[in-house]
C-alpha positions in Angstrom: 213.1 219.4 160.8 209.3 219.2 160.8 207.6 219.1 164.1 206.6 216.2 165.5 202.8 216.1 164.9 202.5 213.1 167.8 203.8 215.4 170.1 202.1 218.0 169.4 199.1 216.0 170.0 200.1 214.6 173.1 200.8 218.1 174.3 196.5 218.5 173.5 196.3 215.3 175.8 198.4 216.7 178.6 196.7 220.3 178.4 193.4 218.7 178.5 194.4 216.9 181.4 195.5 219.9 183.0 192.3 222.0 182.5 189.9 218.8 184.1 192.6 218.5 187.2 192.2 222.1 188.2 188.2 222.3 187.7 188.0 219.1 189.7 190.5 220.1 192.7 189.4 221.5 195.5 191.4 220.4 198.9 192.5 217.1 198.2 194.4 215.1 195.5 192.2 215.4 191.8 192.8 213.4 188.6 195.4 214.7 186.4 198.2 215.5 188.6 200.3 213.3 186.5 200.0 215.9 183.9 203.5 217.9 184.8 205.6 214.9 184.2 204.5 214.3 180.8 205.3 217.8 180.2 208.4 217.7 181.8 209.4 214.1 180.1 208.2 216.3 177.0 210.6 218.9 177.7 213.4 216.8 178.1 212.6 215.1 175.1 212.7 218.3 173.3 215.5 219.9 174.4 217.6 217.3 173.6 216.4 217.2 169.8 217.4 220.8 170.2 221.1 220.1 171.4 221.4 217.6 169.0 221.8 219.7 166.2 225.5 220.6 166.5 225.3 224.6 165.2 222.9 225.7 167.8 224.5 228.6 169.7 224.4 229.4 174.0 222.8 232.8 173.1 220.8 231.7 170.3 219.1 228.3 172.8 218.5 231.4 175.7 217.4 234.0 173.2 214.5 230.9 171.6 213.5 229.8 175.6 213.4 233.3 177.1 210.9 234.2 174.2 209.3 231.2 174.8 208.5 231.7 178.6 208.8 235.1 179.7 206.9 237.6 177.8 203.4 235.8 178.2 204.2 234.3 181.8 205.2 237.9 183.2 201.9 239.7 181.3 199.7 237.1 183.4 201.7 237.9 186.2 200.9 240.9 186.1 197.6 240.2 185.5 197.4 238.4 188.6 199.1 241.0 190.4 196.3 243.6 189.6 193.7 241.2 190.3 194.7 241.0 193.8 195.4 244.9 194.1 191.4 245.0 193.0 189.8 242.2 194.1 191.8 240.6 197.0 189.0 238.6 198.0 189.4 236.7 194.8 192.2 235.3 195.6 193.3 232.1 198.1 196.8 232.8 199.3 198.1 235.7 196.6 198.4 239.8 197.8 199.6 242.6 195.8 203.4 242.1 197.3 206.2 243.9 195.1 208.5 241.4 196.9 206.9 238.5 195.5 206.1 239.5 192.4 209.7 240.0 191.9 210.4 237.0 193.2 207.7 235.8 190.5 208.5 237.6 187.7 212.1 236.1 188.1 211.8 233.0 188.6 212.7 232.6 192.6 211.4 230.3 195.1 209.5 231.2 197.5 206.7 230.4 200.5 203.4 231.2 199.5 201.1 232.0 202.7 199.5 228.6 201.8 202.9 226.7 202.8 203.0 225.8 199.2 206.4 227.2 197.1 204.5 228.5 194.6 204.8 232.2 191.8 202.3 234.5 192.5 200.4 232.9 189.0 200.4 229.1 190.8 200.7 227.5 187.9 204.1 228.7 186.9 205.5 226.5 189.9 206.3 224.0 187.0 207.9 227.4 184.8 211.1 227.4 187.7 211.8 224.0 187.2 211.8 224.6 183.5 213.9 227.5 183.8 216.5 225.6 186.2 216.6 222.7 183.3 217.3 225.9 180.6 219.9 227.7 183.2 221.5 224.1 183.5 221.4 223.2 179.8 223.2 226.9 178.7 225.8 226.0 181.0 226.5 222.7 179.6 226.5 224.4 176.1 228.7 227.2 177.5 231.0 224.4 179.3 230.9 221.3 178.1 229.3 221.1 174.7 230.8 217.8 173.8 229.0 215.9 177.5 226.0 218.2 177.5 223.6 215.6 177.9 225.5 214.0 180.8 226.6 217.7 182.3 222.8 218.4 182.6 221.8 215.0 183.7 224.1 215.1 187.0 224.1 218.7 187.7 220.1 218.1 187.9 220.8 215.3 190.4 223.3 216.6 192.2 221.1 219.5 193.0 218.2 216.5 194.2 220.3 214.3 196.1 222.0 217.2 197.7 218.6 218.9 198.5 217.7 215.9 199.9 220.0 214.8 202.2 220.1 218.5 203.6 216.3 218.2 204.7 215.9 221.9 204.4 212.5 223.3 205.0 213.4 226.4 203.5 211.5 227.0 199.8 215.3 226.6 198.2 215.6 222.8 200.1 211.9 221.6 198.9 212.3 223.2 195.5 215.2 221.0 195.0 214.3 218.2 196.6 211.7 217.4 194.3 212.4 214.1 192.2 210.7 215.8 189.4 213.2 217.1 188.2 214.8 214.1 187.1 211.7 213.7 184.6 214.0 216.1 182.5 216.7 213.8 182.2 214.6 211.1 181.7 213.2 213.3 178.5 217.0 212.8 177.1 216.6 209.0 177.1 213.4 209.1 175.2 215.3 210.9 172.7 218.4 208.6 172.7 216.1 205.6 172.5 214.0 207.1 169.9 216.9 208.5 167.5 218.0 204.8 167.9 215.3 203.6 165.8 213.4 201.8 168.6 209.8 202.3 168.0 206.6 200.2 169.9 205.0 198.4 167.2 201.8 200.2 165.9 199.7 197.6 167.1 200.6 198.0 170.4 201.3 201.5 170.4 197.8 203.3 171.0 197.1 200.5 173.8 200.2 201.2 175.2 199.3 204.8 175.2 196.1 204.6 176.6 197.2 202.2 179.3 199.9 204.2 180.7 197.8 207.4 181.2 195.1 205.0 183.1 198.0 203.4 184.8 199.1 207.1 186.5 195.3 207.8 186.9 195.3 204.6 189.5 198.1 205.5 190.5 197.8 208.7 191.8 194.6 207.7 194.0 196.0 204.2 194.9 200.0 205.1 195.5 199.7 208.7 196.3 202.7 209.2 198.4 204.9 207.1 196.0 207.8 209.2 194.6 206.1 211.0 191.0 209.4 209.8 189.3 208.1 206.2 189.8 204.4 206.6 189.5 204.3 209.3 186.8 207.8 210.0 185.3 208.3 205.9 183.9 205.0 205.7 182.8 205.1 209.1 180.9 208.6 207.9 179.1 206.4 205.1 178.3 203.5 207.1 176.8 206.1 209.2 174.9 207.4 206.2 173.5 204.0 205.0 172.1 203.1 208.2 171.1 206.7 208.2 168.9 206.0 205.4 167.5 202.1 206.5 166.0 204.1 209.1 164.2 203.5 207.8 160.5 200.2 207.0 161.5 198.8 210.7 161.8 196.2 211.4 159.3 195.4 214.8 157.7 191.9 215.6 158.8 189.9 218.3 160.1 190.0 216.1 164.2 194.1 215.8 163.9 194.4 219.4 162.7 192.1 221.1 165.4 194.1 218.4 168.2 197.7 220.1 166.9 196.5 223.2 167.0 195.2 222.7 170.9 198.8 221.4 171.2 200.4 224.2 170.1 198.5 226.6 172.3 199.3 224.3 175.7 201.4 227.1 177.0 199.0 229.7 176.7 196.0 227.6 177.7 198.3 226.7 180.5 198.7 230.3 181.6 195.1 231.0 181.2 193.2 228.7 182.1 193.2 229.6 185.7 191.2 233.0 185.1 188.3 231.0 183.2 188.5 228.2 185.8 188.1 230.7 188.6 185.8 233.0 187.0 183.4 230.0 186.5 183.6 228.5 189.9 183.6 232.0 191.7 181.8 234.5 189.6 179.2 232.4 187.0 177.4 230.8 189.9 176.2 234.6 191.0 174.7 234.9 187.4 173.9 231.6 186.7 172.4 230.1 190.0 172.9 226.3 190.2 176.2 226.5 188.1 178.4 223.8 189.6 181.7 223.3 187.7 182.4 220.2 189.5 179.0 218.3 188.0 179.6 216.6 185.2 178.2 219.6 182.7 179.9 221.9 184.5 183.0 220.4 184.3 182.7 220.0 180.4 181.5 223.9 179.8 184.5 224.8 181.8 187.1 222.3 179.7 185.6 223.3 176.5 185.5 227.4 177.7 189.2 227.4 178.8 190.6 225.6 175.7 188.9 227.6 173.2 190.1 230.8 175.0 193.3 229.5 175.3 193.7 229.2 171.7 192.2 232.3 171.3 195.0 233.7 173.2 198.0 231.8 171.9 196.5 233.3 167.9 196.4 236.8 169.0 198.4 237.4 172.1 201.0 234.3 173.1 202.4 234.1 168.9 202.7 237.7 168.1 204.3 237.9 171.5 206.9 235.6 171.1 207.4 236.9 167.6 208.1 240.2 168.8 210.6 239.0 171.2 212.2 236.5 169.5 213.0 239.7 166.4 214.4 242.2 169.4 216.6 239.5 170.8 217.8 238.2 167.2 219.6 241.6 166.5 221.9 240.1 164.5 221.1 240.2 160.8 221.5 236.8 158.9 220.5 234.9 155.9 217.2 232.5 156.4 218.3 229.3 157.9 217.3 226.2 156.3 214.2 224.2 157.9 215.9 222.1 161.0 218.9 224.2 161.3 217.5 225.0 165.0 214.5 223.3 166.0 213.7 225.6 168.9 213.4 228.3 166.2 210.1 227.1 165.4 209.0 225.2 168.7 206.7 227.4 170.1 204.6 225.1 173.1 207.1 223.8 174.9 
């Protein structure tokens, strides 16, 4: 199966989006928070493209998501753990705490001293809701291989509606009770619909796209306490749709190329791009007096900085990396498998 070059695209979109929500933030809502539900819609969406290829094995889906995440998620914990042994005054709400890096490193909920439940590298918040979908979808695999889709889908809200009516205020309760993670789910139906046949017709299709992601821009200043299922989750299902559907339309040129390949390094420009945000709004206005990364050119320097790094780091530390890790947990020797026997063998920016 070849990848998806729409969604690898739309993946540039979303990490893009990403970068300009954190330079613009500061104590209030920013544009772009509606980034994590197209990556979660996208997750969905890939996962079950995964499952649907009938000869993919429990240990062999764990083996390709634990290479995925971990290695490069616990190095820039790490990373961040170090900073704050160094340079505490760097930092907002992290310390050096072995507790919490644990916690991080592993994938645990828990309180930051902001109030927020966040890992010690904030961004990897969206990383235990991703890992919960992956704990889910092995069991399903492991249990129920023949309802997997529909195992995942209510396990996932049981865990919501449960956490919900419980009203804990423990970091367990709110982790769950987050409707996000029924964007996952909703990933699965953008499959179903798409392996269907049902496409947007191309005329409409870029519109569409471009409408949607205006539509959660609105939305997130105009509705902001509406539930992000609603305001951000239909709309990406939506946006994934048209996006599907521009598929054939994909050229071969030197803009499309250099877009894929900012799609395929999402994860690692997601993992890094806090250090060159920070370092910008922290550290370059003592050398460079009159830096503001919130003006307009600021802004842009810092977008344009944090991408390029980030693919800088997904070509020589996030893909040799999950190489390595992906050979040591493979162990057992086998022929090569023929292209689209498992597409998480080759899906690499989820």
């Amino acid at each position: 199966m070849r990848k998806l070059n729409s969604i690898r695209i739309l993946r540039a979109v979303a990490a893009t989006t990403v970068i300009v929500h954190h330079v613009m933030i500061t104590n209030g809502t920013a544009f772009g928070a509606f980034r994590v539900d197209i990556f979660f819609v996208l997750s969905g969406f890939v996962i079950a493209l995964a499952l649907s290829a009938s000869t993919i094995t429990v240990r062999e889906f764990v083996a390709s998501r634990v290479a995925r995440v971990v290695p490069l998620y616990w190095l820039m914990t790490f990373v961040v753990f170090c900073g704050a042994l160094v340079r505490p005054d760097l930092f907002n709400s992290t310390t050096a705490n072995v507790v919490e890096l644990l916690k991080s490193l592993f994938f645990i909920p828990y309180t930051k001293e902001s109030g927020q439940v966040y890992p010690m590298l904030f961004v990897g918040w969206t990383l235990n809701y991703e890992i919960l979908f992956y704990v889910v979808t092995a069991a399903a695999l492991l249990l129920m291989r023949e309802r997997r889709f529909v195992f995942i889908a209510l396990t996932l809200g049981t865990l919501y509606f449960v956490a919900m009516i419980a009203h804990s205020s423990d970091a367990f309760g709110r982790f769950f009770a987050e409707d996000r993670v029924l964007e996952f789910p909703l990933g699965f139906v953008t499959w179903y619909v798409w392996k269907r046949g049902v496409r947007v017709p191309a005329k409409l299709a870029l519109p569409g796209a471009l409408a949607m992601y205006a539509l959660m821009t609105c939305a997130e200043w105009a509705l902001p306490g509406s539930p992000p299922l609603v305001r951000n989750g239909l709309p990406s299902f939506t946006l994934l749709m048209c996006a599907l559907s521009l598929e054939e339309s994909i050229r071969d040129n030197r803009a499309t190329r250099a877009l894929m390949y900012i799609g395929d390094a999402s994860y690692a420009t997601y993992l890094s791009h806090p250090f060159v945000v920070e370092s910008m709004r922290k550290l370059l206005p003592k050398v460079l007096h009159g830096f503001n990364i919130r003006a307009p050119l600021g802004a842009v320097v810092a977008v344009i900085c944090a991408t390029c790094i980030g693919c800088l780091f997904y070509r020589y530390v996030d893909r040799p990396l999950f190489r390595f890790v992906r050979r040591t947990l493979d162990t057992r020797p086998r022929a090569p498998l023929p292209s689209g026997t498992n597409p998480l063998a080759a899906e690499r920016t989820e």
